[in-house]
Each structure stands twice: as structure tokens, then as C-alpha cells.
C-alpha positions as CSV (number, residue, x, y, z in Angstrom):
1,X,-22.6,101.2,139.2
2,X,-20.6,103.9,140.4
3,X,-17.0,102.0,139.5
4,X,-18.6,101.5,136.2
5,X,-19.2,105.2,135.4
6,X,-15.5,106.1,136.5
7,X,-13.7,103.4,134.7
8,X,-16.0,104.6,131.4
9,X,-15.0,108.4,132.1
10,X,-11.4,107.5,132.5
11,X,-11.6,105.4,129.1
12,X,-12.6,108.4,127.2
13,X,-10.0,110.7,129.1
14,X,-7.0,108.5,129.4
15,X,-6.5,108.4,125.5
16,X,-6.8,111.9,125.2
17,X,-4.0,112.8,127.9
18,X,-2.0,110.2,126.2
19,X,-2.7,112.0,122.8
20,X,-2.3,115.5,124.0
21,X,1.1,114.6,125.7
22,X,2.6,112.7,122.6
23,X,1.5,115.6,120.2
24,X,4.8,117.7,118.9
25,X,5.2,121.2,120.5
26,X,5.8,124.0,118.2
27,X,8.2,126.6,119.0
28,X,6.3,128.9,121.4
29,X,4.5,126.0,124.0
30,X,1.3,126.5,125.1
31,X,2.1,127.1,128.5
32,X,4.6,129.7,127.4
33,X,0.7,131.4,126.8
34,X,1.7,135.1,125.3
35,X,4.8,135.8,126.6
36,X,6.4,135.2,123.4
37,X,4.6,137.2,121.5
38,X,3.7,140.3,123.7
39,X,7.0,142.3,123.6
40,X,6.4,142.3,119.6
41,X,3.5,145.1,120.2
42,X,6.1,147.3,120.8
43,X,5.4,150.9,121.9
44,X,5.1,153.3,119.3
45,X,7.0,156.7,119.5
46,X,4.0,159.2,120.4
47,X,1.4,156.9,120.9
48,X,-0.3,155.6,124.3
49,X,-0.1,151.8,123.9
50,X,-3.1,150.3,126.1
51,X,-2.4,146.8,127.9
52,X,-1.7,144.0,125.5
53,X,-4.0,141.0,125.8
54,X,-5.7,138.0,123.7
55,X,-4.4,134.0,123.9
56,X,-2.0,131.9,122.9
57,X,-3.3,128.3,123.1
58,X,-2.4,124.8,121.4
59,X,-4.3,121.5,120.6
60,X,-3.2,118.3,119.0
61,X,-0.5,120.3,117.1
62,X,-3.2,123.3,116.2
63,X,-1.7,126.7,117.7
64,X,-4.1,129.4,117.7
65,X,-2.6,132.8,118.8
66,X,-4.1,136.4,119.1
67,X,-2.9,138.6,120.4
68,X,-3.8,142.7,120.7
69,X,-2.8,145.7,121.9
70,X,-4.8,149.3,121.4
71,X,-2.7,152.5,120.5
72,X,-4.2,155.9,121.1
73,X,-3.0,159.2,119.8
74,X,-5.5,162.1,121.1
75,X,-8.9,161.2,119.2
76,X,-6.7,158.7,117.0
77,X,-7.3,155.0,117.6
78,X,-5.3,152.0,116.1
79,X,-5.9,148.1,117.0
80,X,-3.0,146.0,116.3
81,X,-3.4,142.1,116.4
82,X,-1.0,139.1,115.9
83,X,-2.9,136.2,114.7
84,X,-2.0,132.6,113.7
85,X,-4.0,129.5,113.0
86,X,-7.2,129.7,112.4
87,X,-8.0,133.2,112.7
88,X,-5.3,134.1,110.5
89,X,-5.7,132.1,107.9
90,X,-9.3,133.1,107.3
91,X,-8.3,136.8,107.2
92,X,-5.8,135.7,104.9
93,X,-8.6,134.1,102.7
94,X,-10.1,137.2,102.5
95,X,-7.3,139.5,101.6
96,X,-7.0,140.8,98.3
97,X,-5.4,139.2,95.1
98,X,-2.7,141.5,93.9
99,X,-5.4,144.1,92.1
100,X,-7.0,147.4,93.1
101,X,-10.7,146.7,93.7
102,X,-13.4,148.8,95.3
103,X,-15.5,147.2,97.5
104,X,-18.6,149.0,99.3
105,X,-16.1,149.8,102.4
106,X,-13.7,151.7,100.4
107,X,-10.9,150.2,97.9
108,X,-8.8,147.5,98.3
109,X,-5.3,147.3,97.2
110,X,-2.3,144.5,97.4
111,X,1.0,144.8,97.3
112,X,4.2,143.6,98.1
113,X,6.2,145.3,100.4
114,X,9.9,144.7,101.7
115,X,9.0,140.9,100.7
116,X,5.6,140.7,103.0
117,X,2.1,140.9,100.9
118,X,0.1,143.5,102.5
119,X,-3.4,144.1,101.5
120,X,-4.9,147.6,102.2
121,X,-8.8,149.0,102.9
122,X,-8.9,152.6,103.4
123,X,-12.5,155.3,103.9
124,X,-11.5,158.7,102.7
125,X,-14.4,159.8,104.7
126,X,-13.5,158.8,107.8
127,X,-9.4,158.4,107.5
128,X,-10.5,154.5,108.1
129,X,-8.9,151.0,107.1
130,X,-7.2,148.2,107.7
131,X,-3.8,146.8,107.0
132,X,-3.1,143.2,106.9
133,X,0.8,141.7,106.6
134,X,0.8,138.1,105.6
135,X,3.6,137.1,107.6
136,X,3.1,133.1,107.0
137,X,0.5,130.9,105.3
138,X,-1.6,131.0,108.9
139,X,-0.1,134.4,110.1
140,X,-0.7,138.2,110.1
141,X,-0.7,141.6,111.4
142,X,-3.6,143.3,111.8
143,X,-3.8,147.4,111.8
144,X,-7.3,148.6,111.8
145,X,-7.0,152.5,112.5
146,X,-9.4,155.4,112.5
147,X,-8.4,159.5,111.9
148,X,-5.4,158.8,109.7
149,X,-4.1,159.0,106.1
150,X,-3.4,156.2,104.2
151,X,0.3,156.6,104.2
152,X,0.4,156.9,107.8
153,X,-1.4,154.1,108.8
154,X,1.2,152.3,107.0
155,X,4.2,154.0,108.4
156,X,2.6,153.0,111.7
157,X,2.0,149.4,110.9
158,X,6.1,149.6,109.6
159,X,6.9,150.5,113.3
160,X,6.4,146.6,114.2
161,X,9.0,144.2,113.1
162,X,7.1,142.4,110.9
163,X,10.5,139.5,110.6
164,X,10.2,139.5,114.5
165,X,7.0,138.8,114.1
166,X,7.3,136.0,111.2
167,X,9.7,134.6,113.7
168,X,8.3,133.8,116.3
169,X,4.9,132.9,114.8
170,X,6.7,129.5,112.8
């Protein structure tokens, strides 16, 4: 009885090994976890960058990566992430489409800029938004900040290498 239960849990698991060992590697491994992708939250000149963290992980030639690193600046807070896969293509999906529109968390505006699409949310009230960088079909930057101007916030998210970043997330 007991044989019988191991040679039915190694028939489930043996095809799977077999799968998971004949499925294509992408560029940045699996096992590589975030060290590839780490170094692009660079610090920023007068800002205290907090630890990086988040995971880098692959399945049957899926990557999913985020990554995240927090950037303070006396009461100032910014979040940067660097997604791909899943989670970025669904904050992707729900970027804008080219127009200024006003939503009920402040307007939203995409543009192009130095050949990235960037879409913008940004409170008046509370110097709050986001920026997102479409660096690939299932890739992005994420800046979410709070206590800074519109232009600034971008000029901060400008102070990653956003080709760097395209790079290394292919």
C-alpha cells in the first residue's frame, strides 16, 4: 500500500521536474533571484534609499519580478517598483490611453517621453501620484510619491535608467 502511494506521488512529480528542467531560461535565471535587478534602484542624490526587497521568481517560462525599494526625503516618501509579468502587465492594462482624463483620484495624463509611454496620476491636495514607465509589453516602473509637485516627481522617476531597466527585464 505504502509502495503504491510513493510510486503514484512520484508519477505526478517526475513529469513536472522533467518539465521544469526542459523549460527555456530567460535572461535573468531564477536562481539569479534579484540580483539582477537590485543595483537598478539606484540611490538618489539627497534621498535615504531604504533596503531593496521583493522577488524575482520563474515557472514554465513565466518570470514574475518585483522588486522595491522606499526613498525618504524628511516627511517626503517615494516607492519605486520594477515589475514584469504578471503584475506588470495588469498595471499596464490600467494605464491611460494617450488622453488627459480626470478620474475621482485626480487626473490622469499619457505621454511619451524620451521614447517610454509614461502615464501620470497626480492630488494637488496632497502633492500625491503615481508614475508608471512602460518599459516592455509586461514591464514597468512604478513611482508612487507623496509631498511633491508634479514635475518633481517626474524628475525623480528620470533618476533611474529606465533603458537599464528595459534591459535587463527582456
Amino acid at each position: 500500500m505504502i509502495a503504491r502511494r510513493r510510486l503514484a506521488g512520484l508519477a505526478v512529480v517526475l513529469p513536472a521536474l522533467a518539465a521544469a528542467a526542459l523549460t527555456p531560461q530567460s535572461s535573468a535565471r531564477a536562481e539569479d533571484g534579484l540580483e539582477p535587478f537590485v543595483p537598478l534602484l539606484v540611490e538618489l542624490p539627497g534621498w535615504k534609499a531604504g533596503k531593496p526587497g521583493g522577488v524575482a521568481m520563474q515557472d514554465y517560462g513565466s518570470r514574475i519580478v518585483m522588486v522595491q525599494r522606499g526613498y525618504a526625503r524628511g516627511e517626503i516618501h517615494v516607492s519605486v517598483q520594477l515589475l514584469a509579468g504578471p503584475p506588470a502587465q495588469s498595471r499596464l492594462a490600467t494605464s491611460g490611453t494617450g488622453l488627459k482624463t480626470e478620474a475621482s483620484h485626480g487626473p490622469i495624463s499619457a505621454s511619451t517621453i524620451d521614447g517610454f509611454k509614461v502615464t501620470r496620476t497626480f492630488q494637488a491636495s496632497d502633492k500625491s501620484g503615481t508614475i508608471l514607465v512602460a518599459l516592455g509589453p509586461a514591464a514597468a516602473l512604478s513611482l508612487a510619491f507623496k509631498g511633491l509637485g508634479e514635475d518633481e516627481a517626474l524628475t525623480t522617476a528620470k533618476g533611474f535608467d529606465w533603458k537599464a531597466m528595459q534591459t535587463a527585464l527582456k
